[in-house]
C-alpha positions in Angstrom: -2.3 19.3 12.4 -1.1 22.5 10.5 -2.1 22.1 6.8 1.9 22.1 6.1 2.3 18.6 8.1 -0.6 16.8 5.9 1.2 17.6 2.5 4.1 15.9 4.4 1.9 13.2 4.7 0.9 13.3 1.2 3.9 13.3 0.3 5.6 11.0 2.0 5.3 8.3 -0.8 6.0 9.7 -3.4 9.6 10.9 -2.2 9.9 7.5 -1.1 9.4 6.2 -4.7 6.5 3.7 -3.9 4.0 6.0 -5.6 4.1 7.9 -9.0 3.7 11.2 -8.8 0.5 11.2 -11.1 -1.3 8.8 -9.5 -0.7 10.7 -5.9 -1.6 14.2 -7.5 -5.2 12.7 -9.3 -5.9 11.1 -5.5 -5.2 14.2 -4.1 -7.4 16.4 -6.5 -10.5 13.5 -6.3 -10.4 12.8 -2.0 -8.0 15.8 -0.9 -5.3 16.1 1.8 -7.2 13.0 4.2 -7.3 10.9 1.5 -10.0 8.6 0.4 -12.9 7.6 2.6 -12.1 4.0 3.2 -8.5 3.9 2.1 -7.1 3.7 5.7 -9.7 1.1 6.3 -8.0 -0.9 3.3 -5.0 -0.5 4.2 -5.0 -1.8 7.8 -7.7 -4.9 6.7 -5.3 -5.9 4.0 -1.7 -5.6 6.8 -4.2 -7.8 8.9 -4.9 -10.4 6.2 -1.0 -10.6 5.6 -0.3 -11.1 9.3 -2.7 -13.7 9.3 -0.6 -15.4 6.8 1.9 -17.6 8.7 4.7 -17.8 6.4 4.6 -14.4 5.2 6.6 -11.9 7.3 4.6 -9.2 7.8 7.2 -6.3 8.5 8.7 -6.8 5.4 5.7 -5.9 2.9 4.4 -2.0 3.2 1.1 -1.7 2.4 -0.2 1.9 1.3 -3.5 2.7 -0.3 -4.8 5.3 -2.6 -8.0 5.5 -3.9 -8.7 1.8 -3.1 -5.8 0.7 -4.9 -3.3 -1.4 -2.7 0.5 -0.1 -3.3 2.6 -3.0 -1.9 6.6 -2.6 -1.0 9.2 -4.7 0.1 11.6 -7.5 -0.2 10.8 -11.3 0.6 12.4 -14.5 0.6 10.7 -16.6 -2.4 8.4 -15.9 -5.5 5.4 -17.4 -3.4 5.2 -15.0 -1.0 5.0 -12.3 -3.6 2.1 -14.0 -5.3 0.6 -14.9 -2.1 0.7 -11.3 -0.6 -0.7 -9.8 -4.0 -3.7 -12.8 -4.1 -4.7 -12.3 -0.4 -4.5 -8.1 -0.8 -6.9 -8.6 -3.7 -9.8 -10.6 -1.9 -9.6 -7.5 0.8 -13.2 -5.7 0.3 -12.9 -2.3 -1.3 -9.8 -3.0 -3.0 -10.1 -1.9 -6.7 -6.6 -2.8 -7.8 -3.2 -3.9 -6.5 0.2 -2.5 -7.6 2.7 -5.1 -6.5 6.2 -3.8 -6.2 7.6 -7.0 -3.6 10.8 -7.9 -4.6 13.0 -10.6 -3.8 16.0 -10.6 -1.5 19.0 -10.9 -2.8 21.1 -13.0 -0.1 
């Protein structure tokens, strides 16, 4: 991968608004363009632990993770399933904080 196509990949959530843009530059100047050793790790044990969850739908929360801090997106159906997705995120080893931005559907 050209070293143009990872700063897209850097990038990509913070043009999607999931991630301030501090928080992804100060990731960026601590682990670099790869990210943080154990951050993909994180992020696919903790969209694991959700799917494992039966009434929470899985493809509507995002997960992303920077420096061992969970960034979780989306919209679900009650104020449960936000608490729920934040708690179970949180017992997820190596997770050093959770930013919860799930909101609720508006239907």
């Amino acid at each position: 991968m050209s070293n143009h196509s990872h700063r897209a990949w850097v990038l990509i959530p913070f043009l999607t608004g999931e991630l301030s843009g501090c928080g992804l530059y100060n990731t960026y100047e601590k682990c670099g363009l790869p990210g943080c050793a154990g951050d993909a790790k994180i992020t696919a044990d903790a969209v694991l632990q959700i799917k494992m969850c039966s009434f929470l739908e899985p493809n509507a929360i995002r997960v992303q993770t920077l420096d061992h801090v969970v960034y979780l997106n989306g919209a679900v159906a009650s104020g449960l399933e936000i608490g729920t997705a934040e708690s179970i995120v949180r017992q997820v080893p190596g997770v050093t904080g959770v930013v919860n931005s799930i909101t609720l559907n508006e239907r």
